[in-house]
C-alpha positions as CSV (number, residue, x, y, z in Angstrom):
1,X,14.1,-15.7,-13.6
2,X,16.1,-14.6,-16.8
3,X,19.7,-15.9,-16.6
4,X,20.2,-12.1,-17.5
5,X,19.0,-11.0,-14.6
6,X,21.3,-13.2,-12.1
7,X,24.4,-13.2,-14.3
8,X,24.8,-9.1,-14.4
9,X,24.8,-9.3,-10.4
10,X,27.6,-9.7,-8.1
11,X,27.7,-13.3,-7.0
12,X,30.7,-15.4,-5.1
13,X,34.2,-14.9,-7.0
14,X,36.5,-18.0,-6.9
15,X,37.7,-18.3,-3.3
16,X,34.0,-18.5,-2.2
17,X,33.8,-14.7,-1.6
18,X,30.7,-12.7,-1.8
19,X,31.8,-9.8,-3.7
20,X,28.9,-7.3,-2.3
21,X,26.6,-7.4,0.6
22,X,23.4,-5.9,0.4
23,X,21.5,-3.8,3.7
24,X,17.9,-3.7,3.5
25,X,16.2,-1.1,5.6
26,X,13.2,-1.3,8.0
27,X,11.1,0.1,10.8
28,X,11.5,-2.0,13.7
29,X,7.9,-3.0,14.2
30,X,7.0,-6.9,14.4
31,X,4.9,-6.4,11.1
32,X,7.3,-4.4,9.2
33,X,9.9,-6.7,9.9
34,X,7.8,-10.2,8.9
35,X,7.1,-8.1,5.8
36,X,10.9,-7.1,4.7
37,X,11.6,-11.2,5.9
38,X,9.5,-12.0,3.6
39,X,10.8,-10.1,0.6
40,X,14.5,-10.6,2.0
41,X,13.5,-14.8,1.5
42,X,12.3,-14.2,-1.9
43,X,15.4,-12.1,-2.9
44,X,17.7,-15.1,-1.2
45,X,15.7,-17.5,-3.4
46,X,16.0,-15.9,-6.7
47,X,20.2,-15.3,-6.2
48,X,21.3,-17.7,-3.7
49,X,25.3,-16.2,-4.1
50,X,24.1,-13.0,-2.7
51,X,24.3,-11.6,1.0
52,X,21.5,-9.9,2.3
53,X,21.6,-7.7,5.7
54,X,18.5,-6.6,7.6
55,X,19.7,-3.4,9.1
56,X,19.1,0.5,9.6
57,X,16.1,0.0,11.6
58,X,13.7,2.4,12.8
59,X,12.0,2.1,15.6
60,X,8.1,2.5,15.2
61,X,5.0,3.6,16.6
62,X,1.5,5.4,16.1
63,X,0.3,6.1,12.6
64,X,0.8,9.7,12.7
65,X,4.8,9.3,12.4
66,X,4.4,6.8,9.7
67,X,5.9,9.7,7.2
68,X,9.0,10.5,10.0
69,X,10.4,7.1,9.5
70,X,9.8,6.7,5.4
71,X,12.1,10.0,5.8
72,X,14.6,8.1,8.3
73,X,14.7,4.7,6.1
74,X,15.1,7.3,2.8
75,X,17.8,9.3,4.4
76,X,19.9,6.5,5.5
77,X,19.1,5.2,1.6
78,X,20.7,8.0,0.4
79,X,23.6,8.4,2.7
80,X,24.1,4.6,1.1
81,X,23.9,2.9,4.4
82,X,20.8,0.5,3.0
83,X,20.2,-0.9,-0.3
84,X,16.7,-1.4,-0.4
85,X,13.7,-0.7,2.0
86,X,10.8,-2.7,2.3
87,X,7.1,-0.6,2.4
88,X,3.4,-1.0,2.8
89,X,3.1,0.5,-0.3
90,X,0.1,2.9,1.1
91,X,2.3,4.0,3.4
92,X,4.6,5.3,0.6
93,X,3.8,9.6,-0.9
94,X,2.8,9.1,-5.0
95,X,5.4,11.4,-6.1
96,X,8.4,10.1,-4.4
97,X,11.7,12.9,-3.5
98,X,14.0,12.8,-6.4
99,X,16.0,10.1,-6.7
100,X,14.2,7.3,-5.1
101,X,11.9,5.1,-6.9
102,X,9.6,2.1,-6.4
103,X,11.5,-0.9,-8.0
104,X,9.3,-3.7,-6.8
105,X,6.0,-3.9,-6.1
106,X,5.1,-7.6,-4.9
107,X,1.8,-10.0,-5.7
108,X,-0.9,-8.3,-3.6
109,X,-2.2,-9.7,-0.2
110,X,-6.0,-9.3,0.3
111,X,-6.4,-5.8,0.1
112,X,-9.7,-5.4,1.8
113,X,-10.6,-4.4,5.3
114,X,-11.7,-6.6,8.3
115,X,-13.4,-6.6,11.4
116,X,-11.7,-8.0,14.6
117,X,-13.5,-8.0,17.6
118,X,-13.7,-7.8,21.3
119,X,-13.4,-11.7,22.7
120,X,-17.6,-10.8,24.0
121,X,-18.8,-10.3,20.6
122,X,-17.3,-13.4,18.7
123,X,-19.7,-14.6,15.8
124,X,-21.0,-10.8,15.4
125,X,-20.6,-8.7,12.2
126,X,-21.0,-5.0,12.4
127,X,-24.4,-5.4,11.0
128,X,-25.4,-7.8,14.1
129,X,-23.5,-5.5,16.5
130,X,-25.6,-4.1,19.5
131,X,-26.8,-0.2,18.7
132,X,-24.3,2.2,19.9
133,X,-21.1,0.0,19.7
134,X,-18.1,1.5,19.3
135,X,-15.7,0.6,16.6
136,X,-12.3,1.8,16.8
137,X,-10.1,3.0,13.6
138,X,-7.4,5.5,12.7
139,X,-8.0,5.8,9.4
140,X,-10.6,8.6,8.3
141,X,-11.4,6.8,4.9
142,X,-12.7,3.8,6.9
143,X,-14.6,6.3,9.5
144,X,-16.3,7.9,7.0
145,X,-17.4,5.2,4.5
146,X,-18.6,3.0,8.0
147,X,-20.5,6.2,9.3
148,X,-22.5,6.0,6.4
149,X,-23.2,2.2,6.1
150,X,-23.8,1.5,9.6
151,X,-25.3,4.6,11.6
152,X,-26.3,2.7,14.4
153,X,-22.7,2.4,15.4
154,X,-20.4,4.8,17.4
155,X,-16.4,5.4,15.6
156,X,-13.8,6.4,17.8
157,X,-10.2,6.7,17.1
158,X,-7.4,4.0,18.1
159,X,-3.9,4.6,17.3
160,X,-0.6,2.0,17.8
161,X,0.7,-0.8,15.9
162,X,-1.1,-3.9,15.0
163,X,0.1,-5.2,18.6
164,X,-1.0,-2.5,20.6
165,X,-4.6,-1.9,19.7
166,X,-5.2,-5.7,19.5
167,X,-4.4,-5.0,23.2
168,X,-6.5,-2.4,23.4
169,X,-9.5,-4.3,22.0
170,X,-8.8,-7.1,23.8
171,X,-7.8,-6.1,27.1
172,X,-10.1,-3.0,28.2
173,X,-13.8,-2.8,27.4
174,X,-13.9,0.6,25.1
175,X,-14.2,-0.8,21.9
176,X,-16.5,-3.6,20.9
177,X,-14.5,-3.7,17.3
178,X,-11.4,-2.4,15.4
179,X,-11.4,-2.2,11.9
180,X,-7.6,-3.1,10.1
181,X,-6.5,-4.3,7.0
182,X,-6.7,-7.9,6.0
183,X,-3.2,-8.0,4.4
184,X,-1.6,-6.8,7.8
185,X,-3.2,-9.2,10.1
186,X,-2.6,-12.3,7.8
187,X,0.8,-11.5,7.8
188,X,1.1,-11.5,11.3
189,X,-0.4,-14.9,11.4
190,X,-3.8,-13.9,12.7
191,X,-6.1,-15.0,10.0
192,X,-8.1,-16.5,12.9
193,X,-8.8,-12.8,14.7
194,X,-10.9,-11.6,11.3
195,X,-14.1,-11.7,12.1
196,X,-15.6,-10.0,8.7
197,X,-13.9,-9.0,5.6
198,X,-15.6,-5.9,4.4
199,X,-16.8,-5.9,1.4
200,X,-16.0,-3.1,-1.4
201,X,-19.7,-2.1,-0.7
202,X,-19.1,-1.5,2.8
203,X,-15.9,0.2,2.7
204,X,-13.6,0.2,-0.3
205,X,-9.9,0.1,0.2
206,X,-6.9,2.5,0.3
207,X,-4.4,3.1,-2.7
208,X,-1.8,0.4,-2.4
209,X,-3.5,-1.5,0.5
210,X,-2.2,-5.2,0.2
211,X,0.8,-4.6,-1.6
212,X,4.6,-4.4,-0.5
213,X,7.0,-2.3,-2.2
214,X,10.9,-2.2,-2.3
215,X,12.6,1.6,-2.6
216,X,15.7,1.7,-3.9
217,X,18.0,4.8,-5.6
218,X,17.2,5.5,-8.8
219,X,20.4,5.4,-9.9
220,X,20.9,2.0,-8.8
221,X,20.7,0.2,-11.9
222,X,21.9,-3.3,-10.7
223,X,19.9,-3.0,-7.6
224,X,16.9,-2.0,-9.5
225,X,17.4,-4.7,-12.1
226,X,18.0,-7.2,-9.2
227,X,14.4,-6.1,-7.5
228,X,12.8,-5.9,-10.7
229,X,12.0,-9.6,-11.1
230,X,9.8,-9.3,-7.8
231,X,6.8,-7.2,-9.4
232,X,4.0,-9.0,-9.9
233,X,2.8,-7.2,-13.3
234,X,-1.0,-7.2,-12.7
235,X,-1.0,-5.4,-9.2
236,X,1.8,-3.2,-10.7
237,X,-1.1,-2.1,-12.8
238,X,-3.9,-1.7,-10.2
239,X,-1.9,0.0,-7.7
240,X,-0.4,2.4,-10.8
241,X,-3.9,3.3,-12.0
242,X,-5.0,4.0,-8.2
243,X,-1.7,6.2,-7.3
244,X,-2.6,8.3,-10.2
245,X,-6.2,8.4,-9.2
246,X,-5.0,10.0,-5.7
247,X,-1.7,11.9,-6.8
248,X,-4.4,13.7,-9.2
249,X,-6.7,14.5,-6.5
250,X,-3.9,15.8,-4.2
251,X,-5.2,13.3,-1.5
252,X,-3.5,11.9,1.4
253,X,-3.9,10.6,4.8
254,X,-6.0,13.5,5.9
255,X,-8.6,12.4,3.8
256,X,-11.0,9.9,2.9
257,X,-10.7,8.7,-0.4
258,X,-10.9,4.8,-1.7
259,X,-10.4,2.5,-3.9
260,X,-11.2,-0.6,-5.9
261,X,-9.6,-2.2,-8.6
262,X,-9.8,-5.4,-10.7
263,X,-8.1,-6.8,-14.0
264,X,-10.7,-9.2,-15.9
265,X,-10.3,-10.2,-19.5
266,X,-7.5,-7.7,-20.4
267,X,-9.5,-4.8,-18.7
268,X,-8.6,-2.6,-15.5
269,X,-11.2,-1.7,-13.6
270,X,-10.9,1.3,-11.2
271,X,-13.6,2.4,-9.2
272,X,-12.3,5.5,-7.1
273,X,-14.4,7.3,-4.5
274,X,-14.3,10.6,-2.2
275,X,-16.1,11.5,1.1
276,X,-16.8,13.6,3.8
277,X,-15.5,13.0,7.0
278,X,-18.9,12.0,8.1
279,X,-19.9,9.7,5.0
280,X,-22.4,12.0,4.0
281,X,-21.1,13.6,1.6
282,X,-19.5,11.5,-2.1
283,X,-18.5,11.1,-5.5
284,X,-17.9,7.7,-6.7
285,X,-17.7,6.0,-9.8
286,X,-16.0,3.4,-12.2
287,X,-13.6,3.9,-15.5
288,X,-11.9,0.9,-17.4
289,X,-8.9,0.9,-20.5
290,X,-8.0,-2.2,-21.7
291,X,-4.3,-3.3,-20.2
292,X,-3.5,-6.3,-23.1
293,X,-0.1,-5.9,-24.2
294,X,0.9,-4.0,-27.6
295,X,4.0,-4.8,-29.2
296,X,3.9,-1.1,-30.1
297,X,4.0,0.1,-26.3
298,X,6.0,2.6,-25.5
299,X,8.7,0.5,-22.9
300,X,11.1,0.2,-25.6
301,X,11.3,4.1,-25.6
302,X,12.8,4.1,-21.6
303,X,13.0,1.1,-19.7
304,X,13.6,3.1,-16.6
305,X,10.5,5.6,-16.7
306,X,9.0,6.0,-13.7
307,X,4.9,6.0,-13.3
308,X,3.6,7.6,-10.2
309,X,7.3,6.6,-8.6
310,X,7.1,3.1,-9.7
311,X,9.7,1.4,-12.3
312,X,8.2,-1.7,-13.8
313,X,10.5,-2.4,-17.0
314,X,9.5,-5.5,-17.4
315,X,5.9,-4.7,-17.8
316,X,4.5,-3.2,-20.8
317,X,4.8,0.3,-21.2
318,X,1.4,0.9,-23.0
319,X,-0.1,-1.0,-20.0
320,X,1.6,1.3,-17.8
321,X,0.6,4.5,-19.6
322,X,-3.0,3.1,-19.8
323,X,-3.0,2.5,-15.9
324,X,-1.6,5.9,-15.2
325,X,-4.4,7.5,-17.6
326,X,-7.3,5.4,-16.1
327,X,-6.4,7.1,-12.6
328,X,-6.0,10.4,-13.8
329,X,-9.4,10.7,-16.0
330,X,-11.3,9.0,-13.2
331,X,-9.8,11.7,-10.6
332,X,-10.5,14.3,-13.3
333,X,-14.3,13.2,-13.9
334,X,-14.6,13.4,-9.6
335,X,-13.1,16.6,-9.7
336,X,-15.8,17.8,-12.4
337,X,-18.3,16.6,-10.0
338,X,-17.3,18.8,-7.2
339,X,-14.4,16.1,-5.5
340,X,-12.1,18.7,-4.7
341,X,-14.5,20.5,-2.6
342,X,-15.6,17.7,-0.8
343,X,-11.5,17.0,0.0
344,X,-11.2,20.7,0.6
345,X,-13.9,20.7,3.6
346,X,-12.2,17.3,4.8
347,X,-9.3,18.5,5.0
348,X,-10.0,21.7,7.1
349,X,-11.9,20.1,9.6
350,X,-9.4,17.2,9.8
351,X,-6.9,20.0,10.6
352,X,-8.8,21.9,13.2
353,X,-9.5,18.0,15.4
């Protein structure tokens, strides 16, 4: 960590005092709470002087009010009774209200999907599952890419935290599967419930899957400079070039578009896709720009520029503005191909469920 960075902070004054304590929002679920822990530990780490306070819960629940409690954590945020919030970052909007921004976004977790299944079908894969099974999800990008891979099997919706629809699965006999994300369940500690990770072939991820981010004010700069030394630089880069990939298509939650993403020899890869709610229907395809640094990036123009409501200044701004680009020409050569009316049916039908 740059001396810089821990001597501009508050830290203990001469009789021992801490001089500020700093409240770090989060929903009240079990995983929301091992994920802000976890960021909290790192924080404690990095400036051991500093008090950190897990407070101004929410209490959570079903998917569907994931946005209700971003807009709870941000309003207490603003009202200045937290400091920080800790995100999935795919739970967090691309263009963020005004003055909030993204400034951490941590090393990525796996950010694929897995299988867990019912305690009867242990040693199965969805491939090997008997005809007809039903697989339970929430999410309509995983529906719709799984519909399409495997026909054989039967999608139904399951809603609830990570807690309730292992229960679900485990505890009545309606689904023989649930599909979840990797990152989630390894956080929780149950590695040994993933049956299958699915492969980018099977079902590509969602924008930000796998990675944590901190919220803060914008106008925060010692808190921002403070939570700046927690981005790791090459997801900072993915999740940048797939955030623009979606902000550009105007997608959401109510509907199914994925991603993939990989950095390899200085390049970013970003392959971006769009469906139909029933799989049948897609565009997909793969863009790359080279992300090596350039001492002529643009970062020394604004440090504090925000990219799809992320502030990274301590990654390079030509990196940055490459990232951004790659999502938006890749979102742009979809939309030439017909993506938006693909999104547009999606969406409608979604609605009228």
């Amino acid at each position: 960590v740059p001396p810089s960075k821990l001597s501009s902070f508050p830290r203990q004054d001469a009789s021992g005092e801490v001089r500020r304590v700093i409240r770090v929002g989060t929903r009240k679920s079990q995983l929301a709470r091992i994920q802000t822990d976890s960021v909290v530990e790192k924080l404690k780490e990095l400036y051991p002087h500093l008090a950190l306070e897990i407070g101004g819960s929410c209490s959570g629940g079903a998917i569907g009010e994931k946005s209700l409690f971003t807009k709870e954590l941000e309003n207490a945020l603003e009202k200045n009774e937290v400091d920080l919030v800790v995100h999935s970052l795919k739970d967090l909007p691309t263009t963020l209200p005004s003055g909030f921004t993204i400034g951490a976004v941590l090393k990525r977790e796996n950010p694929h999907d897995a299988v867990v299944l019912h305690p009867k079908h242990l040693g199965r894969t969805l491939e090997t599952l008997p005809e007809s099974s039903v697989i339970g999800t929430s999410s309509l990008r995983r529906a719709a890419q799984l519909k399409k891979r495997f026909p054989q099997l039967l999608f139904k919706d399951i809603r609830g935290n990570l807690n309730t629809r292992l229960k679900k699965l485990d505890e009545k006999d309606d689904y023989a599967a649930i599909v979840l994300a990797a990152a989630g369940l390894r956080r929780m500690g149950w590695d040994d419930r993933i049956g299958q990770i699915l492969r980018p072939e099977d079902c590509m991820y969602a924008v930000g899957q796998g990675a944590l981010a901190v919220e803060v004010r914008a106008r925060d700069a010692d808190i921002l400079e403070m939570v700046s030394v927690l981005h790791d630089p090459e997801t900072v880069l993915r999740c940048i070039a797939e955030r623009a990939f979606l902000r550009r298509l105007e997608g959401g939650c109510s509907v199914p578009v994925a991603v993939h993403t990989e950095v390899k020899n200085s390049q970013l890869y970003l392959t971006g896709a769009v469906f139909s709610l029933d799989g049948s229907d897609s565009l997909k395809d793969t863009m790359q720009t080279s992300v090596a640094a350039d001492d002529k990036s643009s970062d020394a123009v604004d440090e504090r520029v925000q990219r799809v409501g992320v502030t990274a200044s301590g990654v390079p701004g030509g990196a940055q503005d490459g990232a951004e680009r790659l999502g938006e020409d890749l979102a742009n050569l979809l939309l030439s191909k017909g993506a938006k009316e693909i999104l547009t049916v999606a969406r409608q039908l979604n609605d009228a469920r």
